[in-house]
Steps between C-alpha positions, in 0.01 A plus 500: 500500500861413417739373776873552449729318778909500447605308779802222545242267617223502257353186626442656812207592301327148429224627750339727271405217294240378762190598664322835393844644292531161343100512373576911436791375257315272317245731428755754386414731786864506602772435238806421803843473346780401731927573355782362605735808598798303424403478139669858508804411642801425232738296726599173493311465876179731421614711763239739628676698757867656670607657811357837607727803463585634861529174647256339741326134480298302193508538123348767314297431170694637134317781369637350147301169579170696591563751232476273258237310602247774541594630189401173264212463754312828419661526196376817438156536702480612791353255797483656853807333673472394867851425696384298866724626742438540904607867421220555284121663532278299663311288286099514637165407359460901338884374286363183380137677391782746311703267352161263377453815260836444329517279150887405556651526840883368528660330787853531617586241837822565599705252661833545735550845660291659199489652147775789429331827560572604115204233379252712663605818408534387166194363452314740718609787221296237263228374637318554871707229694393418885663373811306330690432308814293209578588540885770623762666168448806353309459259230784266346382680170204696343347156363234439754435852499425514116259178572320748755498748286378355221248329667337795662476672196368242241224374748370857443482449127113475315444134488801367708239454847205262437325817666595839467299579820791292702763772442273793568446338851887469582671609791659832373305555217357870444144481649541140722389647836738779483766289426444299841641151487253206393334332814476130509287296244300199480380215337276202542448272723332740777659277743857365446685322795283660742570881377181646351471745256424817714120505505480856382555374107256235514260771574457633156425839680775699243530869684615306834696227282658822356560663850633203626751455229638855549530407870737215417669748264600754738623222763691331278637850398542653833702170599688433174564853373403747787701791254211478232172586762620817511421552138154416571160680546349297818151522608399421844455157415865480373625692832321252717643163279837697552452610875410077539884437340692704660337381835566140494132439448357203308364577170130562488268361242366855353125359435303536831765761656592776289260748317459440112 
């Protein structure tokens, strides 16, 4: 996959040289290539922005800057182009699964009070451009969004996870418990500053290691997220985890007290 990112702070990008994108690059799974916007701008201070027409507060980015830039970018294909922006579609788990189909995607981080309207449009006429949001937040600018991005989408590439089973087990991902949230996980030792390892995974029994991982699902969901276990098909098992939550109660250990 080929990354685009025109930005005023490509450095802001030296992350995606480590870890699993780092490895991905050198393997040529990901071919990331980061622009300076103000490469595009002709003035004597490489000046990327101007005041917004009707008045009001911060700078507005040129559409002659960006304009240019995109244009010797793709110069002539035709990437799919992704603007972060709090106004934007939500970006979720089903987005990045879409996007890790793509051979080019684009990025666009604004900085300021945003990218003049007429980029989009422009480029939206061209090529399928998105808005999109990380979170109901404000950012100083679309950088750390990109790095989110990008990150949720490559680790979905063949090859990029030591073990393709990993991202198949996500929170989110189609077919992970209904999209319930991941429960907790753990490692060796059993014992570790006097907190075992609940007993019910050193049991190697796997239908109630399986029924007791779907517990801790659901009450991490109900608690964290309450909006998605309405989405869900519950059994009575899940009713009674869920009945336990909602009254206070202290989580039970599924083994011995719920039916497999």
């Amino acid at each position: 996959m080929r990354v685009d990112i025109i930005s005023i702070f490509p450095e802001y990008f030296a992350p995606l040289d480590v870890s699993l994108m780092g490895k991905a690059r050198e393997r040529g799974i990901l071919d990331i290539r980061a622009h300076q916007l103000r490469d595009w701008a002709h003035d004597v201070h490489k000046t990327v922005d101007d005041t917004p027409y009707g008045g009001g507060p911060g700078m507005v980015m040129k559409p002659s800057v960006w304009g240019e830039a995109v244009d010797a970018v793709i110069a002539g294909g035709r990437p799919r182009m992704i603007v972060p922006t709090p106004s934007g579609r939500p970006f979720t788990q089903a987005v990045a699964m879409e996007y890790a189909t793509e051979p080019w995607l684009l990025f666009a981080p604004a900085r300021y009070e945003g990218i003049d309207a007429r980029v989009i449009e422009e480029y939206g006429s061209r090529l399928r451009v998105d808005e999109v949001s990380i979170g109901d937040y404000v950012l100083a600018g679309g950088e750390a969004a990109v790095l989110v991005i990008v990150e949720a989408v490559a680790r979905l590439l063949p090859g990029v996870l030591g073990n393709a089973e990993s991202a198949r087990d996500d929170s989110f991902a189609p077919g992970a418990m209904e999209n319930l949230l991941e429960g907790p996980v753990y490692t060796k030792p059993p014992t570790w500053r006097g907190r075992d390892v609940p007993e019910i995974l050193l049991s190697g029994h796997h239908g109630r290691i399986a029924r007791w991982r779907r517990d801790q699902a659901l009450r991490r969901t109900a608690q964290n997220r309450p909006e998605l276990v309405a989405r869900l098909e519950l059994d009575r098992n899940d009713h009674a985890v869920l009945d336990s939550v909602r009254d206070g109660a202290s989580f039970r250990e599924a083994g011995g007290d719920m039916a497999d």
